[in-house]
C-alpha positions in Angstrom: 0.0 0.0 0.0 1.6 3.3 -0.9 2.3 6.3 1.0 -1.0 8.3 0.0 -3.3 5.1 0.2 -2.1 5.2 3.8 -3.1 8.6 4.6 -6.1 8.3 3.1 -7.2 5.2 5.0 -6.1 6.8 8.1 -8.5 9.7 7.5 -11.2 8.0 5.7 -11.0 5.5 9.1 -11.5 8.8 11.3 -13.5 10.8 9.3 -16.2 7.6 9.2 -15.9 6.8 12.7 -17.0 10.1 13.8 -19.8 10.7 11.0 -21.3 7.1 11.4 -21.9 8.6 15.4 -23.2 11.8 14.3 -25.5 10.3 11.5 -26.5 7.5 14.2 -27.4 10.5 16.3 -28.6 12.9 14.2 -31.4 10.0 12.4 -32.5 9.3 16.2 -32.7 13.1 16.7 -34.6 13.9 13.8 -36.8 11.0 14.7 -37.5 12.2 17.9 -38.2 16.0 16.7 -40.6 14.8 14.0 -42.5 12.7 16.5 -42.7 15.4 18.7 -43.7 18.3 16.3 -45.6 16.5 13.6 -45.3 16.5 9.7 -46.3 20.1 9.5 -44.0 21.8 12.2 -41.5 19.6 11.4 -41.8 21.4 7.8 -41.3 24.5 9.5 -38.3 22.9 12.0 -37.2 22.1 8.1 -37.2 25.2 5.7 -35.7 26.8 8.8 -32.9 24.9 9.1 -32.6 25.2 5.2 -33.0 29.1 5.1 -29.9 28.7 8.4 -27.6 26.8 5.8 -28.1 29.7 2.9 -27.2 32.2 4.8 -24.4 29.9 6.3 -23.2 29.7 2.6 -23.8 33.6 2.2 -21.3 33.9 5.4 -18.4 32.1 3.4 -18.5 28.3 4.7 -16.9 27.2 2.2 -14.0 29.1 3.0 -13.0 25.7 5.2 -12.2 24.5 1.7 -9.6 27.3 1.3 -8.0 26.7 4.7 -7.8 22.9 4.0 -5.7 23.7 0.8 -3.5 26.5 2.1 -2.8 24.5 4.9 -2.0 21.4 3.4 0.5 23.1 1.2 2.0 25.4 3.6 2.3 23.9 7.0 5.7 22.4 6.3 6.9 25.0 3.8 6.2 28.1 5.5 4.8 27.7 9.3 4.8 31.7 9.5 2.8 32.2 6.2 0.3 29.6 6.9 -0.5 31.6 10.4 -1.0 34.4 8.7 -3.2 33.0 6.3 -5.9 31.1 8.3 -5.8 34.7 10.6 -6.8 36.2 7.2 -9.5 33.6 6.7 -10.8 33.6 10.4 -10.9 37.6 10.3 -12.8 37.1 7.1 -14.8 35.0 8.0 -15.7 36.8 11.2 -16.3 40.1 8.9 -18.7 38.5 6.4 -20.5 36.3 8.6 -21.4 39.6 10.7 -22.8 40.7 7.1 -24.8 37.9 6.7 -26.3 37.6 10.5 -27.6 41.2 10.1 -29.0 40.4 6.7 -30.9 37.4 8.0 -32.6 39.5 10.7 -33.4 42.5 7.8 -34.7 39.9 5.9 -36.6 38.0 8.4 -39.9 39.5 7.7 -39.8 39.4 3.8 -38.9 35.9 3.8 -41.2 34.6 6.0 -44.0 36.6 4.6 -43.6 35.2 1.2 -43.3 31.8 2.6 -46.7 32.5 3.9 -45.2 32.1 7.3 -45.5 35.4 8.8 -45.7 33.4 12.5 -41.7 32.0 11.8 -40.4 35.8 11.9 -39.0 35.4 15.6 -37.7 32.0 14.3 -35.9 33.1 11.0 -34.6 36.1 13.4 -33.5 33.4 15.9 -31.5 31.6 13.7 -28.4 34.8 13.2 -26.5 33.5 15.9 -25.8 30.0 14.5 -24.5 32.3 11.4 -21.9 33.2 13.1 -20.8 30.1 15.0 -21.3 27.9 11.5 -19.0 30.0 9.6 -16.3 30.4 12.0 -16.7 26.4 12.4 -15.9 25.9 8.7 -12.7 27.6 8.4 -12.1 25.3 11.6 -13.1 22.1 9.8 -10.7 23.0 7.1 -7.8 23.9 9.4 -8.3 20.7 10.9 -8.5 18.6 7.6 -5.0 20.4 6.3 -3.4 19.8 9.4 -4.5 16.2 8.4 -5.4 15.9 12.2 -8.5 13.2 11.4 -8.8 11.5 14.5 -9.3 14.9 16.7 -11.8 16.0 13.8 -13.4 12.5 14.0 -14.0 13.3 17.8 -15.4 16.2 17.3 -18.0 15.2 14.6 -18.8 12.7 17.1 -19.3 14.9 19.7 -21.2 17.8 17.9 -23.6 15.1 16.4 -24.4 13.2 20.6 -25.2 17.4 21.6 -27.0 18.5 18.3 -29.4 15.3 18.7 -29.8 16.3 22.3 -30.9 19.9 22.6 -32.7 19.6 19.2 -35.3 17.2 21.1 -34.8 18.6 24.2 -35.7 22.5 22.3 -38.5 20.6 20.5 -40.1 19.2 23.6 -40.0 22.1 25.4 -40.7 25.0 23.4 -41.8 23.2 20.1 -39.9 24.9 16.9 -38.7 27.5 18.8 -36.4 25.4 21.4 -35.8 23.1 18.8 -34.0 26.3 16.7 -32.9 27.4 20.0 -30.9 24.3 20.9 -29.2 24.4 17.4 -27.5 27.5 18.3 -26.1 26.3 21.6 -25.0 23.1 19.9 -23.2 24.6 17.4 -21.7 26.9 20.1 -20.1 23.9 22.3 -19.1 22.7 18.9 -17.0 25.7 17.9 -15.5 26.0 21.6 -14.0 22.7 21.2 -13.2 22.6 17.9 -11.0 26.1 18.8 -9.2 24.4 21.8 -8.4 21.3 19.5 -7.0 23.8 16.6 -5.0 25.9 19.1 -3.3 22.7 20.1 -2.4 21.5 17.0 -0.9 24.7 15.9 1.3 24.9 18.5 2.3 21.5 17.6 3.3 22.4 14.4 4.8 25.8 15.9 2.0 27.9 13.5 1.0 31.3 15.7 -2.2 32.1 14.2 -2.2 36.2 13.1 -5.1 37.8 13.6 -5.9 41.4 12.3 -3.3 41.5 9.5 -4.0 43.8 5.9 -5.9 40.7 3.9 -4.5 42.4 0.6 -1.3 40.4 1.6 -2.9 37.7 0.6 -4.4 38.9 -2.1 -3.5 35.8 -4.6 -5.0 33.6 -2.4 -8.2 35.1 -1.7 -8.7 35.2 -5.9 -7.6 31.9 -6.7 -9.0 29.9 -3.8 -11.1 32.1 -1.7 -13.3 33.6 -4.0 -14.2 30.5 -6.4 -14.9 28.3 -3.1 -17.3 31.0 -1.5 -19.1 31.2 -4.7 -19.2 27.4 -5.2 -21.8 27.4 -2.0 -23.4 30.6 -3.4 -24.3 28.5 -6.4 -26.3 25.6 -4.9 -27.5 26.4 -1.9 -29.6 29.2 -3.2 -31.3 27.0 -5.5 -32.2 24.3 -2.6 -33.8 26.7 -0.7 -35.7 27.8 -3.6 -37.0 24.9 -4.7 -38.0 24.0 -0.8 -40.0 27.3 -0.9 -41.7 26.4 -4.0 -42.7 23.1 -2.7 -44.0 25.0 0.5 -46.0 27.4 -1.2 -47.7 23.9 -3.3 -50.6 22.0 -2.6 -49.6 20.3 0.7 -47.8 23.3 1.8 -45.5 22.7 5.2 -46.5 19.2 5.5 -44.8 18.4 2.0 -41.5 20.0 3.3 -41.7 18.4 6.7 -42.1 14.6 4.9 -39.5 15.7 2.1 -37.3 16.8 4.7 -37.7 13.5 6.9 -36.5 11.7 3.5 -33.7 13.8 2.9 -32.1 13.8 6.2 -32.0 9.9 5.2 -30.7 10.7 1.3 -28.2 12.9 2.5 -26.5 9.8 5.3 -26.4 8.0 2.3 -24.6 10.7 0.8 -22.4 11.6 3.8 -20.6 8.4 3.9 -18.7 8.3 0.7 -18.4 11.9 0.9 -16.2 11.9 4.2 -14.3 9.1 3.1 -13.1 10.6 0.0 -13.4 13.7 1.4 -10.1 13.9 3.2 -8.2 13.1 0.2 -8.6 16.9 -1.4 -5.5 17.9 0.6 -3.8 15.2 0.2 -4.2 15.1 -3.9 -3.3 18.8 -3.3 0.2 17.4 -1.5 1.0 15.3 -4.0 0.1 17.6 -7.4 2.5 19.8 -5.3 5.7 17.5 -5.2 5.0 16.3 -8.8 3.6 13.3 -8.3 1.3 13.1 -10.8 1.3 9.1 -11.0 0.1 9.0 -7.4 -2.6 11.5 -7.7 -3.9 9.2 -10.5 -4.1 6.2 -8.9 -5.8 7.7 -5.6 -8.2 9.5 -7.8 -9.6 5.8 -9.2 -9.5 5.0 -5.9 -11.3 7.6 -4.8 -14.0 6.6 -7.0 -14.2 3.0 -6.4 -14.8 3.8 -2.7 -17.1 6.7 -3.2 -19.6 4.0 -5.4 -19.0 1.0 -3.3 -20.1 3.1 -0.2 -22.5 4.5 -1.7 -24.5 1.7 -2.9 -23.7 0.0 0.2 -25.8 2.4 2.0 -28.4 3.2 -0.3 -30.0 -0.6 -1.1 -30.7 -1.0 2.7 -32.3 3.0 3.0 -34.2 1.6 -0.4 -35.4 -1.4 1.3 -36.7 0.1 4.5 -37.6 3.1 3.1 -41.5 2.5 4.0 -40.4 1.3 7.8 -38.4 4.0 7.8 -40.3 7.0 7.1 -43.1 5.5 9.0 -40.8 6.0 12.0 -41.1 9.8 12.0 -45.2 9.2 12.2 -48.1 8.2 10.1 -48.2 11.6 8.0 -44.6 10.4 6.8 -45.5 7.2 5.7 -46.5 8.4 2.1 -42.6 9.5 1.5 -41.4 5.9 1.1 -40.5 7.0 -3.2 -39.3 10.2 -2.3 -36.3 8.2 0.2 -35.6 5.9 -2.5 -35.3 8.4 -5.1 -33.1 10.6 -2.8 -31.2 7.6 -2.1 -30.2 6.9 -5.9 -29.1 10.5 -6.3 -26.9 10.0 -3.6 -24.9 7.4 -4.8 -25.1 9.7 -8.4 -23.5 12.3 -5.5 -21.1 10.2 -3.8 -19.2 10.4 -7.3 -19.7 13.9 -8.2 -17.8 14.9 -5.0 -15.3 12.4 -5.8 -14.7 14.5 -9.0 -15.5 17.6 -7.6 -11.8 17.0 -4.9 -9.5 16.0 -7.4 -10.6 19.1 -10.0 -10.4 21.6 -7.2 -7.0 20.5 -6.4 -5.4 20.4 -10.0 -7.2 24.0 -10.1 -10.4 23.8 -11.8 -11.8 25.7 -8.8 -13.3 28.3 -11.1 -14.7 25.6 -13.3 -16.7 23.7 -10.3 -18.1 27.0 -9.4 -20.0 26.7 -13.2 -20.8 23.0 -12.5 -22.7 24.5 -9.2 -24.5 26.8 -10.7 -25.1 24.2 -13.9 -26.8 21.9 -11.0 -28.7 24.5 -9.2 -30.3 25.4 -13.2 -31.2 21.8 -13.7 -32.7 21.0 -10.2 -35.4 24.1 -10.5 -36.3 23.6 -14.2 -36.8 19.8 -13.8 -38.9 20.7 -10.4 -40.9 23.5 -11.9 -41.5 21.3 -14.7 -43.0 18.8 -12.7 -43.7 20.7 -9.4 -47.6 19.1 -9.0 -46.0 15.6 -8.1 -44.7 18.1 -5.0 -42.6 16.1 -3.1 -42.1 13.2 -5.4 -40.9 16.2 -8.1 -38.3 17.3 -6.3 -37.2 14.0 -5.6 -37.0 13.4 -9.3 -35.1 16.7 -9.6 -31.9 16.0 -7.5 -31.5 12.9 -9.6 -31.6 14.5 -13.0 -29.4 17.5 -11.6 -26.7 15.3 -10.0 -27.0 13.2 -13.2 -26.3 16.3 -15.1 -23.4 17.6 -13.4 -21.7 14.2 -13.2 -21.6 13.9 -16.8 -20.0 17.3 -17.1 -17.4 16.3 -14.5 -16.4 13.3 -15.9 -15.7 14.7 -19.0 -13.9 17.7 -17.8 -11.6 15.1 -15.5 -11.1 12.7 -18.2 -9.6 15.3 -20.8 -7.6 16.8 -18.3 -5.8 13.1 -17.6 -5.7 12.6 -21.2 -3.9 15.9 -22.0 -2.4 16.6 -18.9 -3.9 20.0 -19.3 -4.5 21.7 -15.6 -2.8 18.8 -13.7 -1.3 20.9 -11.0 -1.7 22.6 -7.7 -4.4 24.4 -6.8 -2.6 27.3 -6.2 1.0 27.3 -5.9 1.7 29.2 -2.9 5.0 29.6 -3.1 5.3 30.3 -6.8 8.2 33.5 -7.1 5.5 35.8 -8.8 2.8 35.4 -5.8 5.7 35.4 -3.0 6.7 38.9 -4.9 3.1 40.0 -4.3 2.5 39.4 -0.7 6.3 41.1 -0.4 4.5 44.2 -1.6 2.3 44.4 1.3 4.0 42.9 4.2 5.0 45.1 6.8 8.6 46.5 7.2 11.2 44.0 9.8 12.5 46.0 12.7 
């Protein structure tokens, strides 16, 4: 087994042992809310949590994708530079999530009003704290994965999943979708606590004193080649998930088509999860290896990659298929009549599974530009196929993620098998200590006593 193979079974070991907990948890937790709320409330508990991941992705998430690279390429290379980069993507974080938190409680009222909600205001409102702590907990994630510290960020999945579970039945029980929200927030609170300790530890380890407060136009190479394409990658699917959860609320079965949709992809998505944090991991280290040349290697670990990602996949999905009416039955009797919409969700996540295969080795040759395209060429196909055949309501958008993920897959394949053919683009995602972008940040670094 070579060298890579070995850190990727490491992580993919770590990175499954804590998801399978938070899953396990988080299934039993959404159980448990459903039971306790009912289809419709649950739909509300639902596009809630839906409209909290958009503005998530508004805040720059996905700038944990840009700390994973930077740090996987710079943490043995140039300890003082990679400090001052994950300061710059903290502080940015901190400064656009701040954006987004106050947008979400200006926009409160509109949304919820064209949701025919106007009762969720004080929940939509409610919900600008976790903006905060889910943004900052990305560029944490990432730190973590480039460090290549998987077993601490295994713990943590584990333990963030055993708390969410908790206070999201507890809020439910106790103040309905209200305390449910409520208990979110001081989940993902705990979660971002620990997750800080565990990163300050490992930087000191690794003798990396994280700057804060330094001019972010000394990084300006980084923030356009990885920062930017990343932050719009979530920009261009998120949006279009929430929209096509609105339209489904505003159909025929309203909130109660959302709640049972929801209950199915909660289940669509674990399928999902699985492959996706076993290959996951293997973006940084496909980064390490374009940037010591070794082209060979990144080849084999991407059909690897693959392999796993469909194996696990399908692994998961045929039992979620053939339980899917015991299983949606579990969240109550109003569920029941979602047992196609799970099994359709559960094909389109093994149709996912390899799309984010794909989607980790283009990023890190440094088709980051080009997957923001392929996001926004999913989010197009996913609202013309439901709008198409948006009176099935439920079913429809079940339909939709297939022929979306379908789409997109396609297109990545044929993107990735030109560029191993032609050897066009095989490279790192940015090379951070090409002469040209060390010359840049030069310009803007502050004068040595």
């Amino acid at each position: 087994m070579t060298t890579p193979r070995r850190r990727l079974a490491h992580a993919s070991f770590w990175t499954m042992a804590g998801t399978s907990v938070q899953l396990g948890a988080g299934m039993l937790g959404s159980i448990g809310a459903a039971r306790l709320l009912g289809a419709v409330r649950f739909g509300e508990l639902a596009i809630t949590r839906t409209t909290l991941l958009t503005f998530t992705l508004l805040s720059g998430a996905n700038l944990g994708v840009a700390a994973s690279r930077a740090i996987a390429e710079l943490r043995r290379t140039d300890a003082e530079r990679a400090g001052r980069v994950l300061g710059v993507l903290f502080d940015l974080s901190l400064i656009v999530s701040l954006v987004a938190a106050l947008l979400c409680l200006v926009l409160a009222v509109p949304i919820t009003r064209q949701l025919g909600m106007p009762h969720l205001t004080a929940v939509f409102a409610l919900i600008a704290p976790a903006v905060l702590f889910a943004s900052m907990g990305a560029v944490q994630i990432g730190a973590l994965n480039g460090f290549e510290a998987f077993a601490v960020g295994g713990w943590l999945l584990a333990a963030e999943g055993v708390l969410t579970a908790a206070l999201l039945v507890g809020g439910a029980y106790a103040d309905h979708v209200r305390g449910a929200v409520f208990g979110m927030i001081l989940a993902a609170a705990a979660a971002y606590i620990l997750r800080r300790r565990a990163l300050a530890a490992i930087c000191r380890a690794h003798g990396i004193v994280v700057r804060r407060g330094q001019r972010m136009t000394a990084e300006l190479p980084l923030l356009r080649t990885l920062v930017l394409p990343s932050a719009l990658f979530g920009l261009g699917t998120q949006p279009f998930a929430w929209l096509a959860r609105a339209l489904l609320a505003r159909g025929p079965d309203g909130l109660a088509a959302v709640g049972v949709f929801s209950a199915a992809y909660s289940w669509g998505a674990a399928v999902l999860m699985v492959p996706t944090q076993i290959t996951r991991p293997s973006m940084p280290i496909l980064t390490s290896l374009l940037a010591q040349g070794e082209t060979a290697n990144f080849k084999r670990l991407l059909r690897d990659m693959l392999l796993i990602a469909f194996g696990a996949g399908l692994l998961i999905a045929l039992p979620v298929v053939v339980f899917a009416r015991w299983i949606m039955g579990a969240y109550g009797s109003r569920f029941a009549s979602g047992a196609l919409v799970l099994c359709l969700l559960a094909l389109s996540s093994v149709l996912a599974s390899l799309s984010a295969a794909l989607r980790s080795a283009l990023v890190a040759s440094g088709d980051a530009w080009g997957q923001v395209l392929q996001s926004l060429l999913w989010g197009c196909a996913l609202i013309t196929t439901f709008f198409l055949a948006r009176r099935h309501g439920a079913l429809a958008l079940g339909i939709a993620y297939n022929v979306a993920f379908f789409v997109t897959l396609v297109s990545q394949a044929w993107i990735a098998a030109v560029m191993l053919k032609t050897g066009r683009r095989i490279r790192a995602a940015v090379n951070l200590s090409d002469p040209a972008v060390a010359e840049t940040t030069a310009l803007f670094e502050e004068p040595k006593a």
